[in-house]
RODO-2510 file (C-alpha; in nm, 4 decimals, decimal comma):
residues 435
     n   res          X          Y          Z
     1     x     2,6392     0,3083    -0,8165
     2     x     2,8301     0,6326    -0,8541
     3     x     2,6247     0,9805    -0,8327
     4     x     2,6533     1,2726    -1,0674
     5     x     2,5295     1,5425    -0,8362
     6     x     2,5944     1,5453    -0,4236
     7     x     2,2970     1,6112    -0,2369
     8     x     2,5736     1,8006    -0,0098
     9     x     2,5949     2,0473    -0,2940
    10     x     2,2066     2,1786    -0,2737
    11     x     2,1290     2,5299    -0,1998
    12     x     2,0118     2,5314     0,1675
    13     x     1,7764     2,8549     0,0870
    14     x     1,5666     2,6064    -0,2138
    15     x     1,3129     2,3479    -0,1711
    16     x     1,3498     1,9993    -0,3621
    17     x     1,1796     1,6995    -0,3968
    18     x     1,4113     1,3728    -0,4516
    19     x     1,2163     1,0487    -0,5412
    20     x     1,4724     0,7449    -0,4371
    21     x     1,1730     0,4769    -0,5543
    22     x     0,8596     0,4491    -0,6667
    23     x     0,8645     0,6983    -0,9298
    24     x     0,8442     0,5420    -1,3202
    25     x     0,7963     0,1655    -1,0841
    26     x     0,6080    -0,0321    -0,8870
    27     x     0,6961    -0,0369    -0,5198
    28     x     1,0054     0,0492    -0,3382
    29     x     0,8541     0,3522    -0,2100
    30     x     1,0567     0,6053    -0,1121
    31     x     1,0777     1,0336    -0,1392
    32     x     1,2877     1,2720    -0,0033
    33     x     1,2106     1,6787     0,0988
    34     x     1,5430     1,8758     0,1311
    35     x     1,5310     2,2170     0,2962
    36     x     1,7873     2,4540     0,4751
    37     x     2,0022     2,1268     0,5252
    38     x     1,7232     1,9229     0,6390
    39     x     1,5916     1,5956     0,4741
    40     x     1,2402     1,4676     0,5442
    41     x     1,1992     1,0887     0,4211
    42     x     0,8388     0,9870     0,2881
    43     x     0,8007     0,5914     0,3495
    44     x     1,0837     0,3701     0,2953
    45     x     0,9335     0,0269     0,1484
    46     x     1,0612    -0,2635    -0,0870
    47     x     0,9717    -0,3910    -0,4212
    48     x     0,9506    -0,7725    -0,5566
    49     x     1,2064    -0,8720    -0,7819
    50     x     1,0811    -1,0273    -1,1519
    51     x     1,2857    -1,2027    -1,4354
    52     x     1,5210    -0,9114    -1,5086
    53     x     1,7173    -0,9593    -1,1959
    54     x     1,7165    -1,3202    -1,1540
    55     x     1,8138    -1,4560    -0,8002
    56     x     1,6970    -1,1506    -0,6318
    57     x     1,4119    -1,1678    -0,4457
    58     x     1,3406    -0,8139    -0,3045
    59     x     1,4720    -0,4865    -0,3540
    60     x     1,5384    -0,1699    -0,1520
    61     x     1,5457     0,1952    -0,2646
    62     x     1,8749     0,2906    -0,3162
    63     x     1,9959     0,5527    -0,0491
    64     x     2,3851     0,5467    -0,1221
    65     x     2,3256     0,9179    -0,2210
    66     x     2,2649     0,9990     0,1829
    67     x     2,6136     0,7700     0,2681
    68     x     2,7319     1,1518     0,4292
    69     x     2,4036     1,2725     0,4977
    70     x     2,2473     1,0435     0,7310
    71     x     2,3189     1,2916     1,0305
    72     x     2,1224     1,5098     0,8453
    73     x     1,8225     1,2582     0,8073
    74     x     1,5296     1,4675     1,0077
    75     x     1,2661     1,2509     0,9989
    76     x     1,1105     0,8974     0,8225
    77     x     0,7412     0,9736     0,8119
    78     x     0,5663     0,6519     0,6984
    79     x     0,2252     0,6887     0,5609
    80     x     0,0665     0,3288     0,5900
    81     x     0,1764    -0,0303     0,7025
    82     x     0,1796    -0,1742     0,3141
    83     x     0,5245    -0,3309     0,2249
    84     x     0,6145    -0,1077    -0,0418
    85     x     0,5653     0,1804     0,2011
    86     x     0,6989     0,0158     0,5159
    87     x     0,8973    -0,2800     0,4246
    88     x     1,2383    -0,1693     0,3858
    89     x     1,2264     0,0089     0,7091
    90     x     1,3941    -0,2654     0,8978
    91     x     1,6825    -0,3079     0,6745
    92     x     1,7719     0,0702     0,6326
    93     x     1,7066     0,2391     0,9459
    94     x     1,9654     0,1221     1,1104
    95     x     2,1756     0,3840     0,9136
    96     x     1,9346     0,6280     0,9303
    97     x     1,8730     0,6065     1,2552
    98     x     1,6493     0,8905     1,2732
    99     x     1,2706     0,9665     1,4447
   100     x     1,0307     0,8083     1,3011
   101     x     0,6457     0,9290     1,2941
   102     x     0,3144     0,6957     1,1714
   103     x     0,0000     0,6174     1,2549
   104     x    -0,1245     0,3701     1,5543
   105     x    -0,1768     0,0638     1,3261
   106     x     0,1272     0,1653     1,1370
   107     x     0,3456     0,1936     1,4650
   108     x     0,1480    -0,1543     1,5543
   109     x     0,3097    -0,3218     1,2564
   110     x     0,6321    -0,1762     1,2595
   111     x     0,6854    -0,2725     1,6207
   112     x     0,6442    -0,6665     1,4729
   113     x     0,9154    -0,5720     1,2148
   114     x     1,1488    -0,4604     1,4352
   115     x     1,1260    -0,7017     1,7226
   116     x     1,3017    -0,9021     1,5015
   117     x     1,6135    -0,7374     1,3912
   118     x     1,8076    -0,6053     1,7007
   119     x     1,9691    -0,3365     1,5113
   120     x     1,6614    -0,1497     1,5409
   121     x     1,5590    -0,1854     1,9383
   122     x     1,6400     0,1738     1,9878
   123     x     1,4330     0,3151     1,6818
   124     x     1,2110     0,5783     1,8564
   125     x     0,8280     0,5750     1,6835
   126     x     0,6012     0,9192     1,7463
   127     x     0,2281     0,8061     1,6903
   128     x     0,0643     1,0644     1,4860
   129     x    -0,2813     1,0902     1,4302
   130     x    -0,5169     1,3065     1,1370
   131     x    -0,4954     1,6357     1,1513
   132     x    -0,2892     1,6959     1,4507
   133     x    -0,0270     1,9270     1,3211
   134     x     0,3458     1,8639     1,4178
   135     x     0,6779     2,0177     1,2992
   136     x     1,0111     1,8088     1,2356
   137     x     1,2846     2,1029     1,1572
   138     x     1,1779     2,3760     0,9139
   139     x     0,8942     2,1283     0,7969
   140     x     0,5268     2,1602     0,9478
   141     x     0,3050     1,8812     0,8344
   142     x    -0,0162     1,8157     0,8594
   143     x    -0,1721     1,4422     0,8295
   144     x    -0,4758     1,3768     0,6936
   145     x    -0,7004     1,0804     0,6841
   146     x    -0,7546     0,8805     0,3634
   147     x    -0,9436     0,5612     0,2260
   148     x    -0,7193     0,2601     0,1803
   149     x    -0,7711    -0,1278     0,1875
   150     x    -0,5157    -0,0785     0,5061
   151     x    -0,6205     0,1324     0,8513
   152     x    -0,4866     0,4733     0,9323
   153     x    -0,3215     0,5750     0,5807
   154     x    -0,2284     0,9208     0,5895
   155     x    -0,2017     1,2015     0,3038
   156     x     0,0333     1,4606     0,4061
   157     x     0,0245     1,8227     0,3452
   158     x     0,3456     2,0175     0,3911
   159     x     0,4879     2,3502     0,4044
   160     x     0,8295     2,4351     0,4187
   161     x     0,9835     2,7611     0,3228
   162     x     0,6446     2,8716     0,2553
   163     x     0,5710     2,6107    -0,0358
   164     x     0,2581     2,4436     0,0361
   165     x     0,2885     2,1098    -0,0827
   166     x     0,0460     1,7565    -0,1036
   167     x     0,2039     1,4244    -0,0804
   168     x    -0,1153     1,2153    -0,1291
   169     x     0,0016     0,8269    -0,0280
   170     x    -0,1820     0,5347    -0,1743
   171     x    -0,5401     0,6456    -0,1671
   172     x    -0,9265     0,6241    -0,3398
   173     x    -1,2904     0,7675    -0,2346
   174     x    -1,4623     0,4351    -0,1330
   175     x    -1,7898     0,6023    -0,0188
   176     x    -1,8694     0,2706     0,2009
   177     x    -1,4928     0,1655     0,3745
   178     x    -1,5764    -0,1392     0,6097
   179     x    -1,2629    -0,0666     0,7731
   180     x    -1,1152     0,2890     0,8786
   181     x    -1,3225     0,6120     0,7230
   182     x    -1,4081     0,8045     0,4330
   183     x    -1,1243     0,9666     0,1847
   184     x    -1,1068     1,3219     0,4492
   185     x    -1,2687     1,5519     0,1725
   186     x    -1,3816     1,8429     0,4037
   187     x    -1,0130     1,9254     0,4972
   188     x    -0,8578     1,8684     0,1544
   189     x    -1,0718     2,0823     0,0119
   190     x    -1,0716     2,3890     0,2983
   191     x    -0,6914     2,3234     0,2514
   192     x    -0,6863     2,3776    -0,1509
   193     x    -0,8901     2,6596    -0,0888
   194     x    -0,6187     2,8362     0,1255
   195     x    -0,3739     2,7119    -0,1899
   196     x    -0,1754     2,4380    -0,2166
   197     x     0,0806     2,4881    -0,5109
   198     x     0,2006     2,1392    -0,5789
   199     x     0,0580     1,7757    -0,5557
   200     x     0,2617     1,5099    -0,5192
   201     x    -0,0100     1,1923    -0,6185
   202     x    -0,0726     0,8207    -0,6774
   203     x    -0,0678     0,7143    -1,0170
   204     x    -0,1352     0,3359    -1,0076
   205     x    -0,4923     0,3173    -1,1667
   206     x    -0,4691     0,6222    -1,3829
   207     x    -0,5044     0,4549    -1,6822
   208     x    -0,8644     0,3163    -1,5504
   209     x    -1,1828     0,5324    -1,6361
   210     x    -1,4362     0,5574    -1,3655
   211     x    -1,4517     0,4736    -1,0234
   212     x    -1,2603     0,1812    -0,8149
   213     x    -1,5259     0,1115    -0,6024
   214     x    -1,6151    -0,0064    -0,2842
   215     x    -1,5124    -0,2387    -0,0503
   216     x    -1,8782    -0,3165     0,0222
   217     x    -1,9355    -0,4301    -0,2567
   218     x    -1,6500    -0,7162    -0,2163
   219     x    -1,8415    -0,7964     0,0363
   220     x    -2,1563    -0,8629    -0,0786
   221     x    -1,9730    -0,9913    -0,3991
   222     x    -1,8011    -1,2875    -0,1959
   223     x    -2,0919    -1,3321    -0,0288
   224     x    -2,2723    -1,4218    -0,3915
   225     x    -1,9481    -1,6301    -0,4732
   226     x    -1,9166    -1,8452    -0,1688
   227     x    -2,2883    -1,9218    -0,1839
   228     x    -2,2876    -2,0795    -0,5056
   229     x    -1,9408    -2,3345    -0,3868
   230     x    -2,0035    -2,6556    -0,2249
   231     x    -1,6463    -2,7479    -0,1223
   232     x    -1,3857    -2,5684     0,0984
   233     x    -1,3443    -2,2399    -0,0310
   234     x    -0,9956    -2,0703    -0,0202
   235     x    -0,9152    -1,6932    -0,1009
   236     x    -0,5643    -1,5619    -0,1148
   237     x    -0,4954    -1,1759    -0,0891
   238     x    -0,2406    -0,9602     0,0303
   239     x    -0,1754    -0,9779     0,4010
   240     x    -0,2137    -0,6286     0,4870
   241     x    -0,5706    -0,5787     0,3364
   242     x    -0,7431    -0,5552     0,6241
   243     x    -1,0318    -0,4703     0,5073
   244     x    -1,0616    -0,7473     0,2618
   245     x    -1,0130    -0,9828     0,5588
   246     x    -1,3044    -0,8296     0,7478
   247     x    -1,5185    -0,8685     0,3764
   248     x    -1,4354    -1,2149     0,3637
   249     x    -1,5097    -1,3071     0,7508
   250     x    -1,8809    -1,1316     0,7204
   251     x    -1,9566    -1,2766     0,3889
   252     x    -1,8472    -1,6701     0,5296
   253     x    -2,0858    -1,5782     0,8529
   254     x    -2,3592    -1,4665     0,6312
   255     x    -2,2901    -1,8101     0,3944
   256     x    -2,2342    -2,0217     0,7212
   257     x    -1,9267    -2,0811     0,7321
   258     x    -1,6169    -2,0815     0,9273
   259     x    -1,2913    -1,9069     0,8819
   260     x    -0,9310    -1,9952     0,9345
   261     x    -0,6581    -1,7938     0,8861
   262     x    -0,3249    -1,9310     0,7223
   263     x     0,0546    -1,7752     0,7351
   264     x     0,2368    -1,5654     0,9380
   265     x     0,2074    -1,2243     0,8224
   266     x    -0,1453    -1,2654     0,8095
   267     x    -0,2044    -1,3607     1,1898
   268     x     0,0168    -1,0278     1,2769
   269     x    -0,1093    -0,8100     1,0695
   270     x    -0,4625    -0,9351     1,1892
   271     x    -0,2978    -0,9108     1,5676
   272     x    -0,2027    -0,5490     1,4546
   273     x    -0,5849    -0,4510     1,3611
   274     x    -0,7327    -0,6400     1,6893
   275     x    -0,4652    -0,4324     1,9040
   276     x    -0,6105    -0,1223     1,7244
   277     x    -0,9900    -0,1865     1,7613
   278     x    -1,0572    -0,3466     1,4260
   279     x    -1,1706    -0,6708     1,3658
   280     x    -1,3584    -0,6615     1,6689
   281     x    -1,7034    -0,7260     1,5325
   282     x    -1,6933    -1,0510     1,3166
   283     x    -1,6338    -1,4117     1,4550
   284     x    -1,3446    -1,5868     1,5855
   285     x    -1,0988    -1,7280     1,3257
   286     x    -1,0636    -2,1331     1,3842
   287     x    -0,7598    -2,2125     1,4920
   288     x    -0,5211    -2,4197     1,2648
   289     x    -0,5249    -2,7324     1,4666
   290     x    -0,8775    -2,7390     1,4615
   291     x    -0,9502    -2,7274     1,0651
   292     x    -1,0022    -3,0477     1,0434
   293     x    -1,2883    -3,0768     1,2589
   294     x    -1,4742    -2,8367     1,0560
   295     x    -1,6407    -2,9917     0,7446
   296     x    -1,4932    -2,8538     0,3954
   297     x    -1,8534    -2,7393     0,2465
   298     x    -1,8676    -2,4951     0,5956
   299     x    -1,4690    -2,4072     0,6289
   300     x    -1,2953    -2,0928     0,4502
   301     x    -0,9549    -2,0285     0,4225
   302     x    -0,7363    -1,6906     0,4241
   303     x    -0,4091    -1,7395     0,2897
   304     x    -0,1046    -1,5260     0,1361
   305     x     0,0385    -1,5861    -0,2078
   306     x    -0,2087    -1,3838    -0,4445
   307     x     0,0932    -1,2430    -0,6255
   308     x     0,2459    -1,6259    -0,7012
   309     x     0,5125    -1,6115    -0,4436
   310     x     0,6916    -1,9453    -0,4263
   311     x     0,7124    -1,9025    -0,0378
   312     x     0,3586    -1,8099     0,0269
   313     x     0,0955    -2,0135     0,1690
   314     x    -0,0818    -2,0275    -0,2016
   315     x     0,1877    -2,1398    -0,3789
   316     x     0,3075    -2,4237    -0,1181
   317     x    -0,0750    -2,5582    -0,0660
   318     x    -0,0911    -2,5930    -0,4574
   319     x     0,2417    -2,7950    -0,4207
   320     x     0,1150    -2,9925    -0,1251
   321     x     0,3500    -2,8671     0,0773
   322     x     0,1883    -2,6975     0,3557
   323     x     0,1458    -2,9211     0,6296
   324     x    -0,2534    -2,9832     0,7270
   325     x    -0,4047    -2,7668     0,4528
   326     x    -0,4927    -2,9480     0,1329
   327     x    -0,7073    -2,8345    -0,1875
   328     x    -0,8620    -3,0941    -0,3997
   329     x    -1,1466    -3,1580    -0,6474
   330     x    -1,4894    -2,9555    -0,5724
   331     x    -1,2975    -2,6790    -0,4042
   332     x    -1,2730    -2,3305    -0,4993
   333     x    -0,9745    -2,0639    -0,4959
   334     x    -1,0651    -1,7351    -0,4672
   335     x    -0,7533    -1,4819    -0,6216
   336     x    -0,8989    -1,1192    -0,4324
   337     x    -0,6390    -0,9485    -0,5770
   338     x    -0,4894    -0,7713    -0,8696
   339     x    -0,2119    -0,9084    -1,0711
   340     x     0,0780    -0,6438    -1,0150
   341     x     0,2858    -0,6170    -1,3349
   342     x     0,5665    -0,8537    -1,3935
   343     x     0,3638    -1,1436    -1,1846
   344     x     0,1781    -1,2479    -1,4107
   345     x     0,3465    -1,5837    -1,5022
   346     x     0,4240    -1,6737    -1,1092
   347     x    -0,0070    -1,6839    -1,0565
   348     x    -0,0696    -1,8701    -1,3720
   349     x     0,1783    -2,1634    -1,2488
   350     x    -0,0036    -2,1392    -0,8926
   351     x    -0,3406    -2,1577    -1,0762
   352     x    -0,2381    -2,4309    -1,3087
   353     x    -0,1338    -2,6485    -1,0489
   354     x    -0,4257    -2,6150    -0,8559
   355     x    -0,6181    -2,6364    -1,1840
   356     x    -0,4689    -2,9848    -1,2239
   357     x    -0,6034    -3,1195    -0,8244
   358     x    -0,9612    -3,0363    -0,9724
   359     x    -0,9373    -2,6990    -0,7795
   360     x    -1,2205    -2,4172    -0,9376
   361     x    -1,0438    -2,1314    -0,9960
   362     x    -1,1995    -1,7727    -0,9788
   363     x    -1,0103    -1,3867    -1,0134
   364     x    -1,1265    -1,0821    -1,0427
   365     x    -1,1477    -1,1492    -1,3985
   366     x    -1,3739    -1,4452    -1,4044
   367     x    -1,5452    -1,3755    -1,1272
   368     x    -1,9454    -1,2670    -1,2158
   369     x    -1,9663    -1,1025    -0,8914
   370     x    -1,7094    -0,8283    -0,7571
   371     x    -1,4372    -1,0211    -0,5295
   372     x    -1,1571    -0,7502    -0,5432
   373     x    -1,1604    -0,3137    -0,5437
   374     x    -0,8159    -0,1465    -0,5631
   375     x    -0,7234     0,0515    -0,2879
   376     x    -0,5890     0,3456    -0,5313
   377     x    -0,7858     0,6050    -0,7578
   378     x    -0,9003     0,5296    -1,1113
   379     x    -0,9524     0,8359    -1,3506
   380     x    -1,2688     1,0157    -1,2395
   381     x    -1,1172     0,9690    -0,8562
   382     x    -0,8036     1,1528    -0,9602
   383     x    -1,0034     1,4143    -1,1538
   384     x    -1,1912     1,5047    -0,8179
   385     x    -0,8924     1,4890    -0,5970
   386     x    -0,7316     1,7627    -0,8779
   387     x    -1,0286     1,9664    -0,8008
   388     x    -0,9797     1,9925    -0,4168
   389     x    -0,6092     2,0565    -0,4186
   390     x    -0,5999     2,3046    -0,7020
   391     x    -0,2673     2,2904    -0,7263
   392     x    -0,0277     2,4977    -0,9157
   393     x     0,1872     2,1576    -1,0172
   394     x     0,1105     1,8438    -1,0497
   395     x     0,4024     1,5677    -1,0325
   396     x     0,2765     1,2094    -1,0731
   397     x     0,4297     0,9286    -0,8802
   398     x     0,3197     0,5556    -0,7769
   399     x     0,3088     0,3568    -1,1141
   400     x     0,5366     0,2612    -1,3942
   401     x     0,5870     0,5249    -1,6895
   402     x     0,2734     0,3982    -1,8324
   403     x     0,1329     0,5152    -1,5161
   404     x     0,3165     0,8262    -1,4168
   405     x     0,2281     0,9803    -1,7835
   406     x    -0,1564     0,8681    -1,7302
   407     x    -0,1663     1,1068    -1,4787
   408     x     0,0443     1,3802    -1,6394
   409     x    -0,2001     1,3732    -1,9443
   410     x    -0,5069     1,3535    -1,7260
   411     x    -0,3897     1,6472    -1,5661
   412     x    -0,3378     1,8777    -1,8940
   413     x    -0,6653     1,7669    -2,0156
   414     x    -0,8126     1,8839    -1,7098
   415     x    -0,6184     2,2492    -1,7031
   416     x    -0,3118     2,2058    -1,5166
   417     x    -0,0363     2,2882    -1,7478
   418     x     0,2466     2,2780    -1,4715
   419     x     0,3102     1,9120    -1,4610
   420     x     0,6042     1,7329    -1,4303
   421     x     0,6943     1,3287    -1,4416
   422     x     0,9740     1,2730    -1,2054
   423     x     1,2484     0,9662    -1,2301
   424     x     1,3933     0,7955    -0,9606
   425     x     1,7457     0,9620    -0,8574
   426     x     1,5916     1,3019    -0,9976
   427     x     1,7026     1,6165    -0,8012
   428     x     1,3449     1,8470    -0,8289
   429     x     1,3527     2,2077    -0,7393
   430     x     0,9952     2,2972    -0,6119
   431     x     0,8585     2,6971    -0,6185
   432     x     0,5136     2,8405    -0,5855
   433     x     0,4877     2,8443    -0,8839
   434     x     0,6356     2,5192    -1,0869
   435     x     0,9091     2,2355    -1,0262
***
């Protein structure tokens, strides 16, 4: 790709704000801060490919526009351990080759990543934790703790050049989290009070009205579900919602049943939690080898492949193709997920050929009780978060255009008439008092 506009060529006395990915998409998250010759990098993760680039599996943000730059790389701050945050990290740091700050968890799964891919043995992670302020260059930053479905996600506010600014991560207010705490509303809002001129925020769900919910209430919803099944039941998910797995481990104990875990990033993302105090207070998982001893009206199963993936556990156990796990008439698949745009044909062939064994099939749409929450803010959540920044701008990222404008015209209906709706690539001046 060639580039109109060197980011060698920016004014070293301005502030700007270049998205490289996730802005007007899903995934492939990505955003630079430029200052005084200094570039801050805001997670660094990967997005799945769908029909419009066929034989591609996953892609990267693009960061050709640093090829001269990466000297100048300050800092990669990564917010939380989800793969379109963290994912790309492996593959790209070895040419950025800069510090690297995150949370415990965060550093937990990143360590995994990396101890496979020897170009990045000497990467140098700083554990950071909520509110403990730090500087990297002419940027002080201050994290801040926020509800996810994955531990330790962090919200950052930053100030550079005397331009207060919120960079909000993937976030919602669950009022009941049954992993990590409560969306940190006491500091957000002491800090909008102070002023914060521009917020930088999630856009997935702002098409949604209402609330997303709470992750208690998955609970107590698979709890109903798995009650009613008399086979094996299986659920599929993404591998880094931790907090889904600890749902679905209290609401089998509570239903009698057992729990065994299935594919790789699952067990190390679960190793992750366990080496940071979560997961500590439900049963032990049965191993693999020992399914089979447990009968299928008292086993449960955990697996990856909510999304359709061909590779994932899902998909190969509806193909018969994972070796010692097999679905078959009278059991029940549990989809605790959302279908993320572009995916939608991948799950339907999963579900049809489990639909063919006999397999009962249940999703979030089907499903009379709640089985899934999203981990990001619907309408009335972004509303509220508005009202504690106060900000003088608003620029909506995280989401698809559909997305990104939700939030712009959310915004304006509430009061803020500085808003802005970035593109991937853009070069975005910010001042105190616009972008």
């Amino acid at each position: 790709m060639g580039y109109i506009y060197s980011l060698a060529d920016l004014d070293p006395s301005k502030l700007y704000f270049i998205p490289l990915g996730g802005s007007e998409q899903f995934g492939v998250n990505c955003n630079l801060y430029a200052f005084n010759g200094q570039f801050l990098m805001v997670d660094c993760g990967i997005g799945f490919a769908d029909e419009r680039l066929p034989g591609v599996d996953l892609i990267l943000p693009d960061l050709g526009c640093l090829d001269d730059l990466e000297d100048n790389i300050s800092a990669l701050i990564i917010t939380h351990a989800h793969e379109d945050h963290i994912g790309g990290v492996p593959y790209l740091w070895p040419d950025l080759k800069c510090p690297i700050y995150c949370s415990e968890f965060t550093a937990q799964v990143l360590k995994n990543k990396f101890s496979e891919n020897k170009d990045c043995k000497s990467a140098k992670i700083n554990v950071i934790n909520a509110l403990d302020d730090f500087t990297v260059g002419d940027f002080l930053i201050k994290p801040i703790g926020m509800a996810h479905s994955i531990p330790e996600t962090l919200s950052l506010l930053i100030e550079a050049d005397g331009i207060r600014f919120f960079h909000s991560a993937d976030w919602n207010m669950d009022p009941h989290p049954v992993v990590g705490k409560k969306t940190d509303e006491a500091t957000i809002t002491a800090e909008g009070k102070k002023g914060i001129d521009i917020y930088i925020g999630d856009s997935t769900n702002s098409l949604s009205p209402g609330f997303a919910g709470s992750e208690s209430d998955v609970e107590k919803g698979l709890e109903a579900v798995m009650s009613e099944q008399t086979g094996c039941v299986a659920v599929t998910l993404f591998s880094s919602n931790i907090s889904r797995v600890q749902s679905i481990a209290k609401a089998a104990e509570r239903c009698g049943r057992d729990v065994a875990v299935i594919g790789r990033s699952l067990h190390r993302m679960i190793g992750a939690a366990k080496n940071c105090g979560y997961l500590n207070d439900i049963p032990e998982f049965v191993p693999e080898k020992d399914m089979g001893l447990i009968p299928r009206e008292k086993l449960v199963l955990i697996m990856t492949g909510s999304q359709g993936e061909s590779r994932a556990v899902a998909a190969r156990v509806a193909r018969d193709e994972f070796n010692g796990v097999r679905l078959e008439r009278g059991d029940t698949m549990l989809f605790s997920s959302r279908e993320i745009p572009g995916n939608e044909k991948s799950i339907n062939h999963v579900k049809n050929q489990l639909k063919e064994k006999g397999v009962h099939i249940i999703d979030p749409y089907s499903a009379s009780e709640k089985i899934h929450v999203s981990g990001h803010p619907y309408q009335e959540e972004i509303k509220i978060m508005l009202d504690w920044v106060k900000p003088t701008t608003v620029i909506p990222i995280h989401g698809e255009y559909m997305q990104v404008s939700g939030q712009a015209d959310l915004a304006k209906e509430n009061g803020f008439e500085n808003v802005l709706i970035p593109k991937n690539g853009a070069v975005i001046e910010l001042r105190k008092d616009g972008a």
